[in-house]
N, C-alpha and C positions, 0 to 999 in steps of 0.2 A: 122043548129044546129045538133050537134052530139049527140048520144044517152045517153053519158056521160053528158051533160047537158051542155056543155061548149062549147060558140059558136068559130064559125072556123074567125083565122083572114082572111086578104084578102090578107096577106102574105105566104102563106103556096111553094111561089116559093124555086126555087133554092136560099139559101142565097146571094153567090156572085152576086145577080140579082137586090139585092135592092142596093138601092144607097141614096135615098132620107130621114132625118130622122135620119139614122144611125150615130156613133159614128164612126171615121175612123179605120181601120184597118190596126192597125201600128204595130202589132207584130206578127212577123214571132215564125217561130218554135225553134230559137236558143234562143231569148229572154222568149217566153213562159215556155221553160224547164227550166229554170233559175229562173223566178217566183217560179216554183213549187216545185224547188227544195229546195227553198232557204226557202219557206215558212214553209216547211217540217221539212227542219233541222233547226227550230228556236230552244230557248233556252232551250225546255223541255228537252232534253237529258242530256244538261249541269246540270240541278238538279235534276232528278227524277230516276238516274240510282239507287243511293242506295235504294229510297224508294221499288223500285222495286224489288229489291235483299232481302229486309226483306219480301217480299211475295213470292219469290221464291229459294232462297240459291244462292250457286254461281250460276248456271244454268238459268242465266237473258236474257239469248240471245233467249232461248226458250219462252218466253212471248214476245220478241220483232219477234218473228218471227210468234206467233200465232196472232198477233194481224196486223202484216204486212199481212197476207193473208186475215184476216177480212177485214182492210181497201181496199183491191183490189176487193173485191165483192160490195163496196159499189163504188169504182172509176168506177167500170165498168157500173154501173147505171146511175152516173154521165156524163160519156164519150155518152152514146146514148142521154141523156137529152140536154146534148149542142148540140150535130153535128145535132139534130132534130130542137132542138128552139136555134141556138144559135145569145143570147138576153141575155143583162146585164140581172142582176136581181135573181139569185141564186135559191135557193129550193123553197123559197114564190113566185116565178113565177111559177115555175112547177107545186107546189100543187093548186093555183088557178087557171089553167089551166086545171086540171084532175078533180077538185072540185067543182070550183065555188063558196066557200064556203069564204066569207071576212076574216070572225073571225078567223078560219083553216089557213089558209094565211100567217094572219097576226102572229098568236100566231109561226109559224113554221119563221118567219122571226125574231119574236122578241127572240127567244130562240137563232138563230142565234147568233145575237147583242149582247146580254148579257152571251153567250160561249164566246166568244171577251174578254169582260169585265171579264170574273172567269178566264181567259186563262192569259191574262194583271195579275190579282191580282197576280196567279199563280207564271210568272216570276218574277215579282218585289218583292217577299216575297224569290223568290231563290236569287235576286239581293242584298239583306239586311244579306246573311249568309255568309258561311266562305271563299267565294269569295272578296267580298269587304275588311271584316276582315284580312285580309292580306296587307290593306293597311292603316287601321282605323279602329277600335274598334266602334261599334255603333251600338246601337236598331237598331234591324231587322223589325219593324213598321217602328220607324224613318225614318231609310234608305229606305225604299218601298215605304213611303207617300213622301217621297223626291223625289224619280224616277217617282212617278206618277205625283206627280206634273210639273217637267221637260218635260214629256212624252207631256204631254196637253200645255207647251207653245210652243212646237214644232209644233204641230197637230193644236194650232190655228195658227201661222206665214203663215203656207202657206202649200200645197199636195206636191210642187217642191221640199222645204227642207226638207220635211218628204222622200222622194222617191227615195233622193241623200246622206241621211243617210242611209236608205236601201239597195243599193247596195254597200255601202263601210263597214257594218256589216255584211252582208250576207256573204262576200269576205271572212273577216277574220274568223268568227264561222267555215266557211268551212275548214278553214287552221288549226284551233284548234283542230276537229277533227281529221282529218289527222296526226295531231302531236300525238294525242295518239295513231292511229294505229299503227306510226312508233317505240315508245316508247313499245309497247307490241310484235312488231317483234325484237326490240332488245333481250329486255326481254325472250324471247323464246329462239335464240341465245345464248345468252350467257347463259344460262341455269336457270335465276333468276326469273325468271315465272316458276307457277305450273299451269300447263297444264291438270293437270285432275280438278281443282276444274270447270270450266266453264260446266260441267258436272254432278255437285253435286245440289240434292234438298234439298229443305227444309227438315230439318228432322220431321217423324211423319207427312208427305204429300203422297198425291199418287200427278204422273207428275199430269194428267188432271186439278188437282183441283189447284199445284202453276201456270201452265200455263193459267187457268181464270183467276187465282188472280192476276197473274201477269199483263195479258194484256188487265185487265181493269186498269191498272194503264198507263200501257206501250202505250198503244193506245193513250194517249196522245200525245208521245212525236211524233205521224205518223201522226196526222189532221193537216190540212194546205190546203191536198190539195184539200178542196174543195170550197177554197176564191179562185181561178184560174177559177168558171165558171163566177165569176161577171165581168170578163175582156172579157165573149165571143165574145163581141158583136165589142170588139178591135183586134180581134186575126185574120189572114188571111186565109181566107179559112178552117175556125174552123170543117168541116163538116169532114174534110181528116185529119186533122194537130191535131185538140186536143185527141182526143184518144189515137192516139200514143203516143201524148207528154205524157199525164197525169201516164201511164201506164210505159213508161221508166224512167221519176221523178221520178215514189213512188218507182219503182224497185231502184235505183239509190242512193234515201236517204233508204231503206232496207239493200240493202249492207253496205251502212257505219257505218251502227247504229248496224248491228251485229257484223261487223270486230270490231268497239268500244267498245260491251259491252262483246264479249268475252275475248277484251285483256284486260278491268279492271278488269273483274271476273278473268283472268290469274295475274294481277300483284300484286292485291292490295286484302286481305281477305277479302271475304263479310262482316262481321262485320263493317270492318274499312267503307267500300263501305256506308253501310245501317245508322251509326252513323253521314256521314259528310251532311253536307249541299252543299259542294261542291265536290260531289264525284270524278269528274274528275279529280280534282287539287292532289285527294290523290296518283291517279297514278302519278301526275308529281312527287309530293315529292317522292315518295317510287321506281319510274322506276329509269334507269339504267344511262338514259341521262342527269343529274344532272343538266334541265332547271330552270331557276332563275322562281320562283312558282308565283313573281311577272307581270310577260310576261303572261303564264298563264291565270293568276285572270285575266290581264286587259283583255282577248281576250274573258274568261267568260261573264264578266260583259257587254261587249259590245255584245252579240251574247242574254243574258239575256233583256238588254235593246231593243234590235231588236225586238222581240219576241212581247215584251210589246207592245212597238208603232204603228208595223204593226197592231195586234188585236185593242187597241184603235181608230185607223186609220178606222178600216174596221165595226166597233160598230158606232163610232159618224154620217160615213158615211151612214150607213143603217139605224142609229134611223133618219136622217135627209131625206133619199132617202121615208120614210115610212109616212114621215108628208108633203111631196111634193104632193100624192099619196093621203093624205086624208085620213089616218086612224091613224096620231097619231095626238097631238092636234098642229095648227100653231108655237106658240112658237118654235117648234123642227127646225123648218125651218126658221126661223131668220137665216141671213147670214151678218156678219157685215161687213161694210161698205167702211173699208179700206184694209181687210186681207183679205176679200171672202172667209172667213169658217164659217159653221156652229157652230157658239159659244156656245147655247145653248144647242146644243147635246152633244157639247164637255165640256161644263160643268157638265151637268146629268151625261153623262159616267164615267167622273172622279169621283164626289163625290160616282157613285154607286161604281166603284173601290176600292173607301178610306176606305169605310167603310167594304167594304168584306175582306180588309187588315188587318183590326185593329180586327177584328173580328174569322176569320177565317185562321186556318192552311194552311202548303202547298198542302201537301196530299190533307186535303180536298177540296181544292180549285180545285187543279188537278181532282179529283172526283167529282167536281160538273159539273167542264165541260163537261167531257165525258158524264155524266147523261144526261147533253141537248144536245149533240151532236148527241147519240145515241137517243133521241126521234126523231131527226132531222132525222136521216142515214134509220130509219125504214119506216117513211113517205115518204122522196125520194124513196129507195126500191120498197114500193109498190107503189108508181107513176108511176113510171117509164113501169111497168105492164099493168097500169092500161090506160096509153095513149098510149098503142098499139092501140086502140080503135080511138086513132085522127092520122088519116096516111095524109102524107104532100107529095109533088109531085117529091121532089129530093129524089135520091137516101142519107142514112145516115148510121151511124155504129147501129148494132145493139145485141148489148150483148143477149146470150143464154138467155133461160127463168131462167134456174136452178140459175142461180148468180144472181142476185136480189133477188128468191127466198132465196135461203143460205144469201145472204145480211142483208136480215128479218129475218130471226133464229139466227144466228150469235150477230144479235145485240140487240136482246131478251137476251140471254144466257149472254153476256157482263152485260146487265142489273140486272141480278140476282148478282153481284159480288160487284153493287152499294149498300151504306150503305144507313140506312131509311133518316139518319140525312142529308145525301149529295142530296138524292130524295126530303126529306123536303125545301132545302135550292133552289133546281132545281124549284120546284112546287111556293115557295114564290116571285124569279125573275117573274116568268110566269105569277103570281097572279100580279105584278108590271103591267108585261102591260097588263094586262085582264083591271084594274082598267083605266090607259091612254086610250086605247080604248073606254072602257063604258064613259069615261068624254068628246075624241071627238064624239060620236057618237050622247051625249045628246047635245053639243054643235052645232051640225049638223043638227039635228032636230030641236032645239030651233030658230037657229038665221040663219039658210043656210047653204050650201056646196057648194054654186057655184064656189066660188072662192078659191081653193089652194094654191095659188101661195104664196111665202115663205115671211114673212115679213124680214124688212131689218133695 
């Protein structure tokens, strides 16, 4: 027993050493960069450039780049947590690890799961605006509760069809961006780009304060990748390989997301950027390449819908991974019978989905994530610190002290830029599962916890 309070497994070998138990270790370093990368560049970028732009002027690449250094203080906490424990199981492994503490744990897993869930709302509410509108006039609810509904018959068929939809959206969003790199290097060319607005702030702003504003917005569109440690325990030789990976992905989706957002801020007036729903598509209208807007939308809508599914995907599987485990109530772990998904989780996740559609904004939704995200990003932070304290026998990566520390201020400061309403809306999910917890707990008490195991 360590002085942390948290006993030592009786795994603390070199990971390549276990074999028994484990999950197999099918993904090399070419597939894992490709996860992260892909998870990265999901759909926020597609909606959230103009919101960004009304927090910051044309000068939007500067919030994506404050917030692309953030995230690399928190990947870099991430990158020693795997190569130390790497073990499925995400940040609620680590903090129960460093803690000991169930509730802490849990509440740090369940914030998780329902960042998934405001992330999902997020896209599907960009899925309903001037994207689809290009091919169908329709409520922007309508059209979300329709996408979400889709989402979950997907998510219950089966993890294969969900996974082989995944890399054939990942493919194309990647292609989509790229197209508007090439649309704002025209642009420059030919001379129909204004090249100094990507340089202009807000007016009646000092920089510091549109680049917070901005990239607690913009930070959004940079999380992903930290659903890449729930796969550690599949990845080969995670102790050598994910660090590196993790750290040339975020570098990797960093570069394209500023080559993107400086050449919309060059082609398209921030105005126009900050008014659409679909701010990308305003560059294909107004750039030089006279792309049918409808190719476009469709490559939106599907890079939008990825977005969705993966977080749905990775929400239903943690609320069900968390009621296997015994801390949320049985039900969560029904697995039906002919599809082998967890249907009851994937029920829950969708209706909390619906309703945070019908309810809530983009913006806001996008702010509400990063709210749980960053309560997430602060607790990994100081974990990460704080299991110095459990040393293991293989050699592992190990991030300076100072960037965890920065990881933790950095995402304090993030936090002052959240609105009370979107903290309120953060605190009420969390109040969500305080409540499932307290109902398995007395359940547990009452009638036993022997038995886990998921009903069917």
């Amino acid at each position: 027993m360590e002085s942390s309070g948290v006993a030592q497994p009786a795994d603390n070998r070199h990971p390549e050493g276990e074999e028994k138990g484990e999950l197999k270790r099918a993904i090399g370093p070419k597939l894992l960069l490709f996860f992260i990368v892909g998870d990265i560049l999901g759909g926020g970028i597609y909606a959230l450039v103009g919101e960004v732009g009304g927090e910051t002027g044309g000068a939007i690449w500067i919030a994506f780049t404050v917030a692309l250094v953030m995230a690399a203080f928190t990947a870099g906490s991430y990158a020693e947590l795997v190569s130390k424990y790497p073990r499925a199981g995400g940040a609620g492994l680590y903090v129960n690890r460093a803690f000991g503490n169930p509730f802490v744990s849990f509440l740090v897993a369940f914030a998780v799961a329902m960042s998934g869930i405001t992330s999902a709302a997020t896209l599907s509410r960009g899925f309903g605006g001037e994207y689809l509108n290009v091919f169908v006039d329709i409520d922007v609810v309508l059209s979300a509760l329709a996408l979400i509904v889709l989402i979950a018959l997907v998510n219950f068929r089966g993890i294969a069809e969900s996974v082989k939809l995944n890399v054939g959206f990942t493919t194309v969003e990647v292609i989509g961006l790229l197209l508007i790199i090439v649309i704002a290097v025209v642009a420059v060319i030919d001379g129909s780009a204004d090249t100094g607005r990507p340089f202009e702030i807000k007016e009646g702003s000092s920089l510091i304060g549109v680049a917070l504003a901005g990239a607690a917005l913009a930070f959004y569109a940079l999380i992903g990748f930290e659903d890449s440690v729930n796969i550690a325990e599949e990845v080969e030789d995670p102790t050598k390989v994910y660090p590196k990976v993790i750290f040339f992905g975020l570098l990797i989706a960093g570069v394209i997301y500023l080559l993107v957002t400086i050449g919309a801020s060059a082609v398209v007036p921030t105005q126009d950027l900050t008014n659409s729903t679909g701010p990308l598509l305003e560059v294909v209208r107004q750039g030089p390449l006279g792309i049918d807007t409808k190719v476009f939308s469709a490559i939106g809508l599907l890079a939008l819908s990825n977005g969705a599914l993966i977080n749905m995907i990775m929400a239903s599987r943690l609320l069900y991974g968390m009621s296997r485990e015994g801390v949320l109530p049985k039900p969560f772990a029904a697995v039906h019978s002919s599809r082998q998904t967890p249907w009851v989780a994937i029920l829950f996740t969708t209706a909390v989905c619906a309703g945070l559609i019908i309810e809530v904004n983009l913006e806001s939704l996008a702010r509400t994530t990063v709210a749980l995200l960053l309560i997430v990003f602060t607790i990994v932070n100081a974990t990460v610190l704080w299991l110095r304290r459990d040393p293991v026998d293989y050699d592992h990566f190990k991030v300076p002290s100072v960037i965890p520390v920065l990881g933790v201020g950095v995402s304090i400061a993030l936090m002052t830029q959240v609105r009370g309403e979107d903290w309120g809306r953060a605190g009420i999910l969390l109040g969500i599962g305080a409540v499932l917890f307290a109902i398995n707990y007395a359940a547990v008490r009452k009638f036993g916890g022997g038995d886990s195991s998921p009903a069917s």
